[in-house]
C-alpha positions in Angstrom: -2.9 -142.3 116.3 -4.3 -145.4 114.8 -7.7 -147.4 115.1 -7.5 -151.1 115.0 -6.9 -152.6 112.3 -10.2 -154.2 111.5 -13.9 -152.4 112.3 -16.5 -155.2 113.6 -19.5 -154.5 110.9 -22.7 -156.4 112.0 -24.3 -158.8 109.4 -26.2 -157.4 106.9 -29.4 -160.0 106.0 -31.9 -157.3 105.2 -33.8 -156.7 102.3 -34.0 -153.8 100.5 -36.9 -151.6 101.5 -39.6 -150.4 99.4 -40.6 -146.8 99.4 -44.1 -148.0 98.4 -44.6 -149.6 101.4 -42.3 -147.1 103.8 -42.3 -144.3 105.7 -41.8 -141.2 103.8 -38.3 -141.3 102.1 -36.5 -138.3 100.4 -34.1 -137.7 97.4 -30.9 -136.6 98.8 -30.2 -134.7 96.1 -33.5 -132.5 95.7 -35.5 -133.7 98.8 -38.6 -134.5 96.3 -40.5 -137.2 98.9 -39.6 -140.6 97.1 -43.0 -142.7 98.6 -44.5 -144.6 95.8 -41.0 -145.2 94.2 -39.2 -148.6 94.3 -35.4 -148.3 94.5 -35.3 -152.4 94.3 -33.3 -153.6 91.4 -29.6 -153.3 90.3 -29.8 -150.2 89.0 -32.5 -149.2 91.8 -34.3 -146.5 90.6 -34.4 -142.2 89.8 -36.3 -139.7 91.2 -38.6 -138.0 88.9 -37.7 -134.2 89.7 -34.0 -134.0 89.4 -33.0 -137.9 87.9 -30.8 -138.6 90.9 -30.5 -142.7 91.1 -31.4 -144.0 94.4 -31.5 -147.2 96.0 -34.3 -148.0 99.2 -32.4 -149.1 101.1 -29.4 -146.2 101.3 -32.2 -144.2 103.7 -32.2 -146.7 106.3 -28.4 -145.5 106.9 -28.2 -142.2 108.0 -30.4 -140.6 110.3 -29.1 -137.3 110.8 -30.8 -134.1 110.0 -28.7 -132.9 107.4 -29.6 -136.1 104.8 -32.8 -134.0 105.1 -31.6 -130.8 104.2 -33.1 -130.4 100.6 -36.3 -131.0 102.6 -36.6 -128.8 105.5 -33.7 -126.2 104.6 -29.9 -126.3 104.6 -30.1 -123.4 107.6 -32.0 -125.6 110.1 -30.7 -128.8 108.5 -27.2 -127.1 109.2 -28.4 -126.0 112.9 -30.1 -129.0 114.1 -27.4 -131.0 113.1 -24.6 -129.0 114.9 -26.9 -128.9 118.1 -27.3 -132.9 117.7 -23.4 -133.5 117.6 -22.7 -131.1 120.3 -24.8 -131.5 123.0 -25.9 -135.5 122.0 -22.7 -136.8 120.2 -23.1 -140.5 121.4 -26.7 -140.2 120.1 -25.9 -139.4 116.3 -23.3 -141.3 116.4 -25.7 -144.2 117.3 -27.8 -142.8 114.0 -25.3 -144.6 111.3 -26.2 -148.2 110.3 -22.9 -148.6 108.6 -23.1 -151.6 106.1 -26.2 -149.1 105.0 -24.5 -145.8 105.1 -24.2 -144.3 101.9 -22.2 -140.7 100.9 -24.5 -137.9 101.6 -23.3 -134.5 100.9 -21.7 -134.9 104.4 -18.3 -132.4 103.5 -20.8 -129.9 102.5 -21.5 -129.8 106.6 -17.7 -129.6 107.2 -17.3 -126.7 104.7 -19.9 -124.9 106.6 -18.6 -125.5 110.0 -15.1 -124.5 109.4 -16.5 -120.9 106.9 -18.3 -120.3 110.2 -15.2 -120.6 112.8 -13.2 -118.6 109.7 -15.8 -115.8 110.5 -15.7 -116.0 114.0 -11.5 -115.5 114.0 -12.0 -112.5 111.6 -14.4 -110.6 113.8 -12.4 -111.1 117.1 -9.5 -110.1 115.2 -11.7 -106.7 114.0 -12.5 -106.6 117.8 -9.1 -106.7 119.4 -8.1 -104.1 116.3 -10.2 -101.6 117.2 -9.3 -102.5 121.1 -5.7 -102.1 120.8 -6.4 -98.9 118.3 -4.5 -100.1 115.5 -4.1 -98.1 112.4 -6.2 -98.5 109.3 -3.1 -99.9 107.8 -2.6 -101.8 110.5 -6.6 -103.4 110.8 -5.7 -103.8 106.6 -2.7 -106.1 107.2 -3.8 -108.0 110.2 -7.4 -109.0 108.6 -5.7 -109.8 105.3 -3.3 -111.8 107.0 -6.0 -113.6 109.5 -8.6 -114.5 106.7 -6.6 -117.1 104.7 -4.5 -118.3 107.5 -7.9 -118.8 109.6 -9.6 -120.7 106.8 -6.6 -123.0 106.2 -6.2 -123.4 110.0 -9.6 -125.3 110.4 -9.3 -127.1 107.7 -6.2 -128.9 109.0 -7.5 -128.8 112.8 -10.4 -130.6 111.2 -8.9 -133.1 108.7 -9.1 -135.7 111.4 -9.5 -138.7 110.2 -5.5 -139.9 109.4 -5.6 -139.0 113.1 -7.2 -141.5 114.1 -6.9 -144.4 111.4 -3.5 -143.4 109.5 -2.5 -141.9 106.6 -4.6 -143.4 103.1 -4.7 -143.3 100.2 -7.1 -141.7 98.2 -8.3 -145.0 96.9 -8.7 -146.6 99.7 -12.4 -148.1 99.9 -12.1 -149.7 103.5 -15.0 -149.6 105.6 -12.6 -148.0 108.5 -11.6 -145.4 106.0 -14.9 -144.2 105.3 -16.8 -144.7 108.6 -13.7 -142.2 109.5 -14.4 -140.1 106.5 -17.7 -139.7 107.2 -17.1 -138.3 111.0 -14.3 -137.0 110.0 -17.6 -134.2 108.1 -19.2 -134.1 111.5 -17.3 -134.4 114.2 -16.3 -130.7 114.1 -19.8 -129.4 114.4 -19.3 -127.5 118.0 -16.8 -125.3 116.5 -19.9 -123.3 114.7 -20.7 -122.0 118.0 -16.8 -120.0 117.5 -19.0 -116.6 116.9 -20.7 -116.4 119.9 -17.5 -115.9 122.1 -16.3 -113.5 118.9 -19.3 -111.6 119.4 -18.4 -111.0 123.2 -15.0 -109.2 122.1 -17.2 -106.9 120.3 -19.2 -106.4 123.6 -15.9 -106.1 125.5 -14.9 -103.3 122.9 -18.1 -101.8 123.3 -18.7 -101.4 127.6 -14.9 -100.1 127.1 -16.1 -97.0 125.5 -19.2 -97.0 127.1 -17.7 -97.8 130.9 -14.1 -97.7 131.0 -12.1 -99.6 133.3 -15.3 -101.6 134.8 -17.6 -103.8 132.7 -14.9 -105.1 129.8 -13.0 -107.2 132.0 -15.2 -109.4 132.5 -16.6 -109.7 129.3 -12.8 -110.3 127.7 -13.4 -112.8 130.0 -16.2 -114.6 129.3 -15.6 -114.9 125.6 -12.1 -116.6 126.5 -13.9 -119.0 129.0 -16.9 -120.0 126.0 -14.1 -120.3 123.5 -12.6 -122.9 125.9 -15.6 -124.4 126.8 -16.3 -124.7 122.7 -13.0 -126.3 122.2 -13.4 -128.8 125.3 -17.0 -129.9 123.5 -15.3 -130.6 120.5 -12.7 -132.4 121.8 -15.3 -134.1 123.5 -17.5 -134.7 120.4 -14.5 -135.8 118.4 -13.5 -138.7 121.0 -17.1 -140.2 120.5 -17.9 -140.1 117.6 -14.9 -141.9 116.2 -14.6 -144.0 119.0 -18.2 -145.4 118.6 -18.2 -145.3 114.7 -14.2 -147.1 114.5 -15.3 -149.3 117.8 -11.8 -147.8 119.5 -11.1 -149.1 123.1 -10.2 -147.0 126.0 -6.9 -147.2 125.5 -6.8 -146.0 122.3 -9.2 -143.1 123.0 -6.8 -142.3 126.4 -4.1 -141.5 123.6 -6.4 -139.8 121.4 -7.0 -137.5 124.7 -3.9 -136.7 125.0 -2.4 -136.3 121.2 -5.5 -134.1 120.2 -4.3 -131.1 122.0 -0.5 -131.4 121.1 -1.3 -132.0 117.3 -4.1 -129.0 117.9 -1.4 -126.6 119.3 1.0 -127.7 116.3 -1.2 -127.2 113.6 -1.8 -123.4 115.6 2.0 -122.7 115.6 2.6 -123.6 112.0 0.1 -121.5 110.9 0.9 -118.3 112.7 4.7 -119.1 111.3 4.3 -120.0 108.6 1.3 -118.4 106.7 -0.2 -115.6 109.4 3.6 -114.1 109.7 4.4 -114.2 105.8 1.1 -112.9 104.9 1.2 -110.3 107.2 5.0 -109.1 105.8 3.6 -109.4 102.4 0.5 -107.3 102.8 2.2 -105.3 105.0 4.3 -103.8 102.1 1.7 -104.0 100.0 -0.2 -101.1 102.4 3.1 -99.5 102.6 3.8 -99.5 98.4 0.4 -98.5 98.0 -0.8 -95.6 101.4 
């Protein structure tokens, strides 16, 4: 799936800002309130706490909560952020003035987002363990074998943006490359919510013991109909934020549609045959070399 070839950027006639004269600014490396400071100039200038080199008018770029996250906190930076690109994606993705958009710690959210869906797979997984009664062996070799194959899943279900503008090389400095780049951090965001269905197994498990055979169902259930409900959201969140920030037509976003699901399922199949199965052989006999 490729973007056009070409991303319209708008003109860019406007002077730098001065933080003297602005709104309150911040560093984005320490979140130490840059008002006062001029960032004008060709070197621009350094903030006094931790000597990171800023320029004015990089701020006016990115108006999403995690550039403030030095500032406020990376938790609520983190959550206001994921609740933003969930539930509002067309409106962050309306928050990047791209000939101004600079890098931001951005993959920092991604790492987040897909060590948070990691969890949620390893407590289902504890969940269904304990549901099905496994053995302590068994509960040994299936979270040993879900952890790293989880963790490497999400990273490839996430690594979208070759999806959508083709394979590049690292090199590449194109302004499609790293408008993709930079969604590529985001776009992912709804998949933090991944615990709350995981937490319903647990529930499930639970009103099993508690009241067999009557309650459980229905909360097996429910935590299969949020997971699909998360995974339709980001779907939905992935679709608009690089379709506004690559300025991809219907058509191409109509393919996108369809492909996302088939290269989704893919990625899920290779994994579970090709690390999830090995793992599980090979700590498998590790439990059974070592009782």
């Amino acid at each position: 799936m490729t973007a056009p070839s070409a991303v319209p950027v708008p003109a860019f006639n406007a002077q730098p800002c001065d933080t003297s004269r602005a709104a309150d600014v911040y560093c984005l490396g320490c979140g130490y309130n840059l008002r006062g400071l001029s960032g004008e100039g060709e070197a621009g200038g350094r903030c006094p706490e931790c000597g990171r080199p800023f320029e004015a008018r990089e701020y006016a770029g990115v108006r999403s909560p995690w550039v403030d996250r030095h500032r406020v906190g990376a938790t609520a930076a983190y959550w206001r952020t994921v609740l933003l690109v969930t539930f509002r994606p067309l409106d962050f993705a309306r928050r990047f003035d791209w000939p101004r958009v600079r890098f931001h710690g951005s993959s920092k959210f991604r790492r987040l987002t897909v060590a948070w869906a990691t969890a949620a797979a390893l407590l289902a997984a504890a969940a269904l363990a304990l549901h099905y009664q496994l053995t302590a062996a068994g509960v040994v070799v299936l979270l040993g074998a879900i952890l790293p194959s989880a963790a490497l899943f999400f990273h490839v279900a996430t690594e979208l943006a070759g999806f959508f503008v083709g394979p590049r090389l690292p090199t590449d400095n194109s302004e499609e490359g790293f408008r993709a780049r930079i969604m590529n951090d985001y776009a992912s965001a709804a998949l933090a919510w991944l615990p709350l269905p995981a937490v319903i197994v647990w529930l499930a498990v639970a009103a099993e013991r508690l009241f067999p055979g009557t309650v459980a169902p229905w909360f097996f259930a429910g935590a299969a109909a949020l997971t699909g409900w998360v995974l339709v959201l980001w779907a939905t969140d992935v679709l608009i934020l690089f379709g506004t920030a690559l300025a991809l037509g219907r058509g191409a976003l109509v393919l996108a549609g369809v492909f996302f699901p088939i290269r989704f399922g893919g990625v899920a199949v290779m994994t579970v045959l090709f690390i999830f199965a090995p793992l599980a052989c090979a700590v498998g006999g590790l439990v059974a070399k070592f009782p």
